[in-house]
OpenMM code with the backbone's topology and positions (N, CA, C; nanometers):
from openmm import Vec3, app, unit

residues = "UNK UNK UNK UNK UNK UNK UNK UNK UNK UNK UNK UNK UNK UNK UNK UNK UNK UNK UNK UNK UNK UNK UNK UNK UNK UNK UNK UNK UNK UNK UNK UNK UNK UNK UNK UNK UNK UNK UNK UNK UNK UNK UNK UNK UNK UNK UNK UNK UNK UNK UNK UNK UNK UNK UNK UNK UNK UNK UNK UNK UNK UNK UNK UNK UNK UNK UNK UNK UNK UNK UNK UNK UNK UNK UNK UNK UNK UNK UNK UNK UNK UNK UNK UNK UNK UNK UNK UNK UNK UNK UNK UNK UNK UNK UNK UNK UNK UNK UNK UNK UNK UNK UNK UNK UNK UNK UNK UNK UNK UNK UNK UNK UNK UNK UNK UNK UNK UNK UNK UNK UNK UNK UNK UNK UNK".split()
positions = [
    Vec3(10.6561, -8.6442, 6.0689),
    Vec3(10.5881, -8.7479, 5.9931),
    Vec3(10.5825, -8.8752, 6.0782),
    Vec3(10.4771, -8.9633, 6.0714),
    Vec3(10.4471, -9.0930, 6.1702),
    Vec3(10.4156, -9.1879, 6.0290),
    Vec3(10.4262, -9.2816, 6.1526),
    Vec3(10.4626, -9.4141, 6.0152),
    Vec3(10.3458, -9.4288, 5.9689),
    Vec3(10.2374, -9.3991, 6.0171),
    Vec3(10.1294, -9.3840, 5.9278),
    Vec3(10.1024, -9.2981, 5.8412),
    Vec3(10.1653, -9.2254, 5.8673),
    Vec3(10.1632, -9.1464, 5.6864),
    Vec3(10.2612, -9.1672, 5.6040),
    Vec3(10.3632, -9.2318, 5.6609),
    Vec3(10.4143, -9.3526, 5.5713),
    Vec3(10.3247, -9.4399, 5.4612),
    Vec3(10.2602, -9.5148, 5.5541),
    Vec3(10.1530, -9.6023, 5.5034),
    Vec3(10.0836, -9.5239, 5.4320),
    Vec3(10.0269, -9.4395, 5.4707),
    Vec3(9.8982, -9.3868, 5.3598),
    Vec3(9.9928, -9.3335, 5.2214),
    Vec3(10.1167, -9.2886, 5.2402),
    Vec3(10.1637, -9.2612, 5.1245),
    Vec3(10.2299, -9.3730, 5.0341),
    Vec3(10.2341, -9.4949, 5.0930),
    Vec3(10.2737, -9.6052, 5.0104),
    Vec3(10.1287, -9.6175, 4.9707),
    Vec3(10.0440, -9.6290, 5.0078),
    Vec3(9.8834, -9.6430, 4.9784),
    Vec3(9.8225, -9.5569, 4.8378),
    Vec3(9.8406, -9.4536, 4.8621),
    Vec3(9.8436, -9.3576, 4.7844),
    Vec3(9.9753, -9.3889, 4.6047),
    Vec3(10.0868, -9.4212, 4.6483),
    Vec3(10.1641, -9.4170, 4.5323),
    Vec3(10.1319, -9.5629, 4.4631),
    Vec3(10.0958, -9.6557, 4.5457),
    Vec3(10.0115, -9.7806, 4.4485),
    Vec3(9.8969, -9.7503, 4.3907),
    Vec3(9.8060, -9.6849, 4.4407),
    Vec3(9.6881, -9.6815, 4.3502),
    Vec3(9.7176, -9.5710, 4.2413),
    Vec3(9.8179, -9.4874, 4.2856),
    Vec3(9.8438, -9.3655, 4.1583),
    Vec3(9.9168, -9.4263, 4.0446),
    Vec3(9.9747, -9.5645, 4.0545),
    Vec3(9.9953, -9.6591, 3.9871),
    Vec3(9.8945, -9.7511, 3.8919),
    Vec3(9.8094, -9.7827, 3.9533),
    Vec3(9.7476, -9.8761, 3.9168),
    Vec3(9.6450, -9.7886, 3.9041),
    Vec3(9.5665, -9.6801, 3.8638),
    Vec3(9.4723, -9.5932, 3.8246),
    Vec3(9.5684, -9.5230, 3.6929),
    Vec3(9.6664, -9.4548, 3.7393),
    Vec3(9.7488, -9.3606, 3.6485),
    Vec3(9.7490, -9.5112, 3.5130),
    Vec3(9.7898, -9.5530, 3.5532),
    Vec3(9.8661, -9.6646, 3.4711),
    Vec3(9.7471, -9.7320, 3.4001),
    Vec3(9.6432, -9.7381, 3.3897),
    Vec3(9.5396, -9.7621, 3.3403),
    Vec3(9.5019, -9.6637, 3.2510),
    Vec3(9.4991, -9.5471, 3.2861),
    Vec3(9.4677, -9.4345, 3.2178),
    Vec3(9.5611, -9.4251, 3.1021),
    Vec3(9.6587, -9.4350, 3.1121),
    Vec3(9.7899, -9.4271, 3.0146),
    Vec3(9.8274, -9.4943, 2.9422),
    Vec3(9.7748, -9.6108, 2.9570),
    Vec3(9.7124, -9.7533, 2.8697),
    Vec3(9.6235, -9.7201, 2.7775),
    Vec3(9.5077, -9.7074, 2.8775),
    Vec3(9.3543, -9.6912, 2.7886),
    Vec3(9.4000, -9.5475, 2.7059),
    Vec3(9.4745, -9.4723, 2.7368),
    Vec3(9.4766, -9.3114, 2.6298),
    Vec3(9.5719, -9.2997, 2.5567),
    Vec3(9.7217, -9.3311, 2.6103),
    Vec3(9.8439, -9.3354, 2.4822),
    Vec3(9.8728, -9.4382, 2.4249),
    Vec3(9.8921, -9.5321, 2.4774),
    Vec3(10.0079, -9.6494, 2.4292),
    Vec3(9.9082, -9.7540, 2.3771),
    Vec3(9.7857, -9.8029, 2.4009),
    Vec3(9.6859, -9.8869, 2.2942),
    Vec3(9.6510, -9.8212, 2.1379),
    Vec3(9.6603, -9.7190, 2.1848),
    Vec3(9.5817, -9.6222, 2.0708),
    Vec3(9.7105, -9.6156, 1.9553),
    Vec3(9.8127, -9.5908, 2.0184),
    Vec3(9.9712, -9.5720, 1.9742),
    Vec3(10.0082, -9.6890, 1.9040),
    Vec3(9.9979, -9.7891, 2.0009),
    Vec3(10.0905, -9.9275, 1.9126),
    Vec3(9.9747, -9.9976, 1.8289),
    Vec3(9.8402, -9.9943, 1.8395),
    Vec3(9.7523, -10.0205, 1.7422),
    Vec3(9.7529, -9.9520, 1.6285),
    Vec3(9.7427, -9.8411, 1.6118),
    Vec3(9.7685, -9.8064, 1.4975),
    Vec3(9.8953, -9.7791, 1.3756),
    Vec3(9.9795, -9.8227, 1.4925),
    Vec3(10.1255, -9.8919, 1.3886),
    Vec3(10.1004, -10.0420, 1.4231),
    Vec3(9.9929, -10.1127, 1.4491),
    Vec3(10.0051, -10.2529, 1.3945),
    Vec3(10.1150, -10.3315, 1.4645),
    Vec3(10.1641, -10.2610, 1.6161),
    Vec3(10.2885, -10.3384, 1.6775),
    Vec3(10.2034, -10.4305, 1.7765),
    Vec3(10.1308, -10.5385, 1.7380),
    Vec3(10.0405, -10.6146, 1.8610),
    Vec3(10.1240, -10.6955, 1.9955),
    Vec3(10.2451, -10.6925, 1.9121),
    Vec3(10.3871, -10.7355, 2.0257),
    Vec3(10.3915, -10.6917, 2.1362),
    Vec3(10.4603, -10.5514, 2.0824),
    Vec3(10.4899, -10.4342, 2.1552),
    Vec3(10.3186, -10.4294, 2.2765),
    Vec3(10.2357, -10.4037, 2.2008),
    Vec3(10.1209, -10.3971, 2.3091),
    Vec3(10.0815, -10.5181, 2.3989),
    Vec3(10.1618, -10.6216, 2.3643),
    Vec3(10.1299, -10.7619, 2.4178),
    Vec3(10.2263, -10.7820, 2.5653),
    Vec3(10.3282, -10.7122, 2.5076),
    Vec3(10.4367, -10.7183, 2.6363),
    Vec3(10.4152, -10.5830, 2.7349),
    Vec3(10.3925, -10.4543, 2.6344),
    Vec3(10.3224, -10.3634, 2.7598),
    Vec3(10.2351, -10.4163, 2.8328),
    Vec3(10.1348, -10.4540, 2.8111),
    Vec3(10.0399, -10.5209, 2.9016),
    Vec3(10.1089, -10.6047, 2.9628),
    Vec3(10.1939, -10.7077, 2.9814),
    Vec3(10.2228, -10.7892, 3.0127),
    Vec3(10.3276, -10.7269, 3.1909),
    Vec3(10.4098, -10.5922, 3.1274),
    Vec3(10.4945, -10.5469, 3.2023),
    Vec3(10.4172, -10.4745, 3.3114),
    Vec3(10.2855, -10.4014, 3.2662),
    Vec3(10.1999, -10.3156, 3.3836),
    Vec3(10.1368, -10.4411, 3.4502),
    Vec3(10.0639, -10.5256, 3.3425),
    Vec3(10.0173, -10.6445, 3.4728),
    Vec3(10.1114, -10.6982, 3.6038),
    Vec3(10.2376, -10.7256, 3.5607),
    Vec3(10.3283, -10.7442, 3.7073),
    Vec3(10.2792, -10.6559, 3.7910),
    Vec3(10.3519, -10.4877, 3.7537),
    Vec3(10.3243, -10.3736, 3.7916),
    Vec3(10.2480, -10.3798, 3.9078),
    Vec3(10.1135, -10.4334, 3.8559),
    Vec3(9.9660, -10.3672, 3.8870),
    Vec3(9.9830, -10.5237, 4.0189),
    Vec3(10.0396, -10.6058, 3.9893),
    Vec3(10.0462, -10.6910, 4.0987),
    Vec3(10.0887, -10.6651, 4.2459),
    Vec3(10.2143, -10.6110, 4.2305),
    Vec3(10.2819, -10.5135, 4.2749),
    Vec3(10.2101, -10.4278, 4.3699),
    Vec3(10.1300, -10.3678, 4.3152),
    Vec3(10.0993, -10.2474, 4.3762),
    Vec3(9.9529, -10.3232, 4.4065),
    Vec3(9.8935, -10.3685, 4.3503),
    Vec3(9.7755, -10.4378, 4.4349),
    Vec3(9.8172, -10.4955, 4.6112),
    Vec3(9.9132, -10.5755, 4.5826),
    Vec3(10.0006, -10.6761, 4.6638),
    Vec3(10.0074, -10.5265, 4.8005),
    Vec3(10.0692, -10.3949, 4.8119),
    Vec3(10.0719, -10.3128, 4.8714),
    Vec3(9.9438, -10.2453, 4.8653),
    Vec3(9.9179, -10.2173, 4.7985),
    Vec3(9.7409, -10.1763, 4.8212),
    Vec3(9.6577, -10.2632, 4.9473),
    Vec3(9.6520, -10.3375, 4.8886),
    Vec3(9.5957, -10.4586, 5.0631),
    Vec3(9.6929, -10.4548, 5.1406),
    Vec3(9.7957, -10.4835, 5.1742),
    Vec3(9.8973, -10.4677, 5.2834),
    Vec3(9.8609, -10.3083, 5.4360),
    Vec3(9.8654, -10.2248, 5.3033),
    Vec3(9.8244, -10.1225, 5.3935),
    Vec3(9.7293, -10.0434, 5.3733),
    Vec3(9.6153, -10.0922, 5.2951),
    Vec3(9.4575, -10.0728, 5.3329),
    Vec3(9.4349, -10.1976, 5.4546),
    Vec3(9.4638, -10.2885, 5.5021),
    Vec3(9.4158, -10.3668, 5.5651),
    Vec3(9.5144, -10.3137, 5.7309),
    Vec3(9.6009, -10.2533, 5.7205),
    Vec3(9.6723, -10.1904, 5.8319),
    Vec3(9.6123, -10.0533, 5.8671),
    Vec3(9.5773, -9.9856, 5.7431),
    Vec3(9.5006, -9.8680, 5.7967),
    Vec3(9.4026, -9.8324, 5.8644),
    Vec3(9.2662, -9.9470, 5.7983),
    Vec3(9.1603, -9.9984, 5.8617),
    Vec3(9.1795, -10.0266, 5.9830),
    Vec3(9.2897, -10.1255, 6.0318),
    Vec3(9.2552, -10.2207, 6.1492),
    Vec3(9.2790, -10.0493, 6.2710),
    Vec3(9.3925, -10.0080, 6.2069),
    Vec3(9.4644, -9.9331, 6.2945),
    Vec3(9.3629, -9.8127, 6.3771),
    Vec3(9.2789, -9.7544, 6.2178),
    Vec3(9.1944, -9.6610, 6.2426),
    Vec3(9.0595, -9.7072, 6.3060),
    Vec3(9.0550, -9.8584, 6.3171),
    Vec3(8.8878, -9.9120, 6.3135),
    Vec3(8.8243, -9.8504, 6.2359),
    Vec3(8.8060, -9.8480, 6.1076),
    Vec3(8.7177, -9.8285, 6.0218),
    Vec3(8.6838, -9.9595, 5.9400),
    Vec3(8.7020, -10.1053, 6.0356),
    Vec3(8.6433, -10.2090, 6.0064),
    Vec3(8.5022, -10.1996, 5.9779),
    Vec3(8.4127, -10.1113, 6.0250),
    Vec3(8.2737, -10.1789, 6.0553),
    Vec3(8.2099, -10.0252, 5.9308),
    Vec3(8.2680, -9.9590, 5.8959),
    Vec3(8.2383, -9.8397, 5.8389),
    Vec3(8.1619, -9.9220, 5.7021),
    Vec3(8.0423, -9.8516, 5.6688),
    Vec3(7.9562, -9.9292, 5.5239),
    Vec3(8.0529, -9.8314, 5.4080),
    Vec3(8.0823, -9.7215, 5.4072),
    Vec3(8.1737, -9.7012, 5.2975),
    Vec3(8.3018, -9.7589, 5.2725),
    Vec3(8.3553, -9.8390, 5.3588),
    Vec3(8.5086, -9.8865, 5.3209),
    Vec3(8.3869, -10.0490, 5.2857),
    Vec3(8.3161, -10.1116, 5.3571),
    Vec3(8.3058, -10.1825, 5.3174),
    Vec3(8.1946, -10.2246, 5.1279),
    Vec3(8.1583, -10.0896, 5.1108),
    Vec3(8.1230, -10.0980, 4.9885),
    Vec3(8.2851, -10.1067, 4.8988),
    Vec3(8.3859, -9.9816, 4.9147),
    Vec3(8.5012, -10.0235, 4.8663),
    Vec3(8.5407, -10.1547, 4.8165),
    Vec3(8.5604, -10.2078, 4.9580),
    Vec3(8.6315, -10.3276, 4.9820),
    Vec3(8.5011, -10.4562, 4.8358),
    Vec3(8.3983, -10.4256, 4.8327),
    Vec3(8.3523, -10.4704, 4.7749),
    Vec3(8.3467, -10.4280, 4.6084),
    Vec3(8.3650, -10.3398, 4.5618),
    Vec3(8.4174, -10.2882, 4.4227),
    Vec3(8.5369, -10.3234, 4.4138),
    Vec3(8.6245, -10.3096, 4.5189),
    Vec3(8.7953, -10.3963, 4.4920),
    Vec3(8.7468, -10.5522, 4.4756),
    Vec3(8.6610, -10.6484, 4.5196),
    Vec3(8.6327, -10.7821, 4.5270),
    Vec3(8.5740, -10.7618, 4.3209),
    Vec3(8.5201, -10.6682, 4.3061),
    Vec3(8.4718, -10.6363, 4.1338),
    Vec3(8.5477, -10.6302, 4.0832),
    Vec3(8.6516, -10.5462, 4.0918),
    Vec3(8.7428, -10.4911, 4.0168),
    Vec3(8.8460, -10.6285, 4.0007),
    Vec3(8.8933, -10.6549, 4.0464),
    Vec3(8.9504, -10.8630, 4.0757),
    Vec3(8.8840, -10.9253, 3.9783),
    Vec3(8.7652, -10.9288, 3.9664),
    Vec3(8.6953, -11.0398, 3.9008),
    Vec3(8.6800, -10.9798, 3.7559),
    Vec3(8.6830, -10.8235, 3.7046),
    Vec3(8.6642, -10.7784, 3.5868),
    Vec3(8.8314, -10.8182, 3.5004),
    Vec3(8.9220, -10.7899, 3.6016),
    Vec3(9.0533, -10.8325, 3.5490),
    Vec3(9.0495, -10.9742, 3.5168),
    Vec3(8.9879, -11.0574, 3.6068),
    Vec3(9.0022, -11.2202, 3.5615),
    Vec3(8.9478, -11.2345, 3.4272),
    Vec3(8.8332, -11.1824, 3.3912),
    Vec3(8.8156, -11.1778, 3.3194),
    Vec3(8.8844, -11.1093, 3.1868),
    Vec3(8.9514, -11.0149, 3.2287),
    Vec3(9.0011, -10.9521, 3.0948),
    Vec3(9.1126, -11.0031, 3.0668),
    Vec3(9.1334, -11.0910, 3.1537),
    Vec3(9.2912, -11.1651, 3.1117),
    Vec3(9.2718, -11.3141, 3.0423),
    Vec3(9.0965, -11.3426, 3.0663),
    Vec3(9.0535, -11.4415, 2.9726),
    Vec3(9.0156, -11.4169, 2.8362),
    Vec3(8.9711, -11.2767, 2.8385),
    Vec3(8.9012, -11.2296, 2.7309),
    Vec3(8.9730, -11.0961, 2.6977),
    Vec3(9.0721, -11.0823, 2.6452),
    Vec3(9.1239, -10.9332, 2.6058),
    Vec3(9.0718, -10.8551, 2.5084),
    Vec3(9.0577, -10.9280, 2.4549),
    Vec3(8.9245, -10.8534, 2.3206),
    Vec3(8.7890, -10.8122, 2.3611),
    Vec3(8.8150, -10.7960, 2.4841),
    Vec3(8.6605, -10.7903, 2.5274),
    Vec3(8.6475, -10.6150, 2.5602),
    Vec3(8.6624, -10.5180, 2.4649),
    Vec3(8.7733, -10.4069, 2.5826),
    Vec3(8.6254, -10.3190, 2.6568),
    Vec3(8.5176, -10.3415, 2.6665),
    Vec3(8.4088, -10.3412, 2.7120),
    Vec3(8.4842, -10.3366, 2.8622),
    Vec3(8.5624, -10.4394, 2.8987),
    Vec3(8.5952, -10.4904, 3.0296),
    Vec3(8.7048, -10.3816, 3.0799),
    Vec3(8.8006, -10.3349, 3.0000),
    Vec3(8.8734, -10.2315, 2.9794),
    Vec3(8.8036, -10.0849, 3.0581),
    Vec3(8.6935, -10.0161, 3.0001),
    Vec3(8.6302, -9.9561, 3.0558),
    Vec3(8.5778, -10.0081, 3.1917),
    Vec3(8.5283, -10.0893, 3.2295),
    Vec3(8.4443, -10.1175, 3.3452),
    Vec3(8.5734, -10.1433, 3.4490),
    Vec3(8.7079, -10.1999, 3.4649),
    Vec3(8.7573, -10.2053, 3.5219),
    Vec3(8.8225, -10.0607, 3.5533),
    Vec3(8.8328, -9.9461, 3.4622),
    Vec3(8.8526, -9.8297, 3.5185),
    Vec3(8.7813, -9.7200, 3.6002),
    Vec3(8.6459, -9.7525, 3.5398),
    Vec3(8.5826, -9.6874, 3.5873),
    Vec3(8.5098, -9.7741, 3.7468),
    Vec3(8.5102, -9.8602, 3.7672),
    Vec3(8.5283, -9.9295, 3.8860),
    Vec3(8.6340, -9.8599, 4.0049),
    Vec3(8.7767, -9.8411, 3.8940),
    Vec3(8.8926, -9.8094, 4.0066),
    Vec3(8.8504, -9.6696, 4.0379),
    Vec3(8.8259, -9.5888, 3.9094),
    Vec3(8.7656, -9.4147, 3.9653),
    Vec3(8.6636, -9.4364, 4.1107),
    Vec3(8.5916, -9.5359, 4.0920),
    Vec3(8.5107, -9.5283, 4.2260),
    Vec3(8.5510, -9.5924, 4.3352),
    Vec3(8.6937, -9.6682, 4.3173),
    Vec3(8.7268, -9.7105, 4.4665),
    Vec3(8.8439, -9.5678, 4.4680),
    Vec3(8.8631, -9.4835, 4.4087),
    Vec3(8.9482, -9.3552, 4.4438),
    Vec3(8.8291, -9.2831, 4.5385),
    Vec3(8.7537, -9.2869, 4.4613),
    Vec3(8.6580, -9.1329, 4.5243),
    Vec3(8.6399, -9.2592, 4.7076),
    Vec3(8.6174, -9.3479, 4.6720),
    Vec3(8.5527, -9.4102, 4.8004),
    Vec3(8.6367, -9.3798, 4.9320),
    Vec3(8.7773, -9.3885, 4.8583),
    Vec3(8.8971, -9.3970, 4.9728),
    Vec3(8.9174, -9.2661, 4.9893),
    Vec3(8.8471, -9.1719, 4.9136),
    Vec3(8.8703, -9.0080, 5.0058),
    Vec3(8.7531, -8.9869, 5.0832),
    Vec3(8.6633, -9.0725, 5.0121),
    Vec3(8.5460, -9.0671, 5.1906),
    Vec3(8.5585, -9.0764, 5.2973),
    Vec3(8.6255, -9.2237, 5.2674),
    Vec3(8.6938, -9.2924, 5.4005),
    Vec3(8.7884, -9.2417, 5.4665),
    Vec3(8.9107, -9.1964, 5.3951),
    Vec3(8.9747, -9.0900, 5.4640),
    Vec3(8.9340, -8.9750, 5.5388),
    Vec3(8.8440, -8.8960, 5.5108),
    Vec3(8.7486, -8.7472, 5.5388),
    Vec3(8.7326, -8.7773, 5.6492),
] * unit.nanometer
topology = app.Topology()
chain = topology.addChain("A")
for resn in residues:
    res = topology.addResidue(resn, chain)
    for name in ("N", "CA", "C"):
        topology.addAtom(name, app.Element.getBySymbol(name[0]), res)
């Protein structure tokens, strides 16, 4: 094993974070504590994956931006469409952290991340 597959596997266990963890949001635990009426409980889950998702964003760029440099796949138009749905995906969260009731935004920020997954197995290929 080389430290770059180090990296790609810290790469890999943040976004399986911050995708998984979205999914598991949007399918058990909203659906769950809404309908027992615990808006608490769902106020502080959210609250605990948002660190989370900081977290693993925070390593997500760390070593997407090491992988790139390393591999030169600076100039590649598929990482840089990526890199530009991650610049979306940023701005759908700003928003949903202004507007939580908005869960419109909920969807679009996942389905955003499904397409920076598929993007980063292009880029990988």
């Amino acid at each position: 094993m080389t430290l770059w597959n180090g990296v790609l596997w810290l790469h890999l266990v943040a976004m399986a974070f911050f995708v998984g963890g979205q999914l598991m949001l949007a399918a058990v635990l909203v659906p769950v504590l809404r309908s027992a009426g615990n808006r608490d409980a769902l106020r502080a889950a959210a609250r605990r994956f948002g660190a989370g998702t900081l977290a693993a964003v925070g390593v997500l760029v760390l070593t997407g931006v090491a992988m790139a440099s390393h591999y030169h796949r600076w100039s590649e138009s598929t990482l840089q469409v990526k890199l530009g749905l991650v610049v979306l995906v940023a701005v759908l969260i700003g928003a949903h952290m202004r507007r939580p009731e908005w869960h419109l935004l909920d969807a679009a920020i996942f389905l955003v991340s499904l397409a920076i997954v598929w993007l980063g197995i292009v880029v990988a290929g």
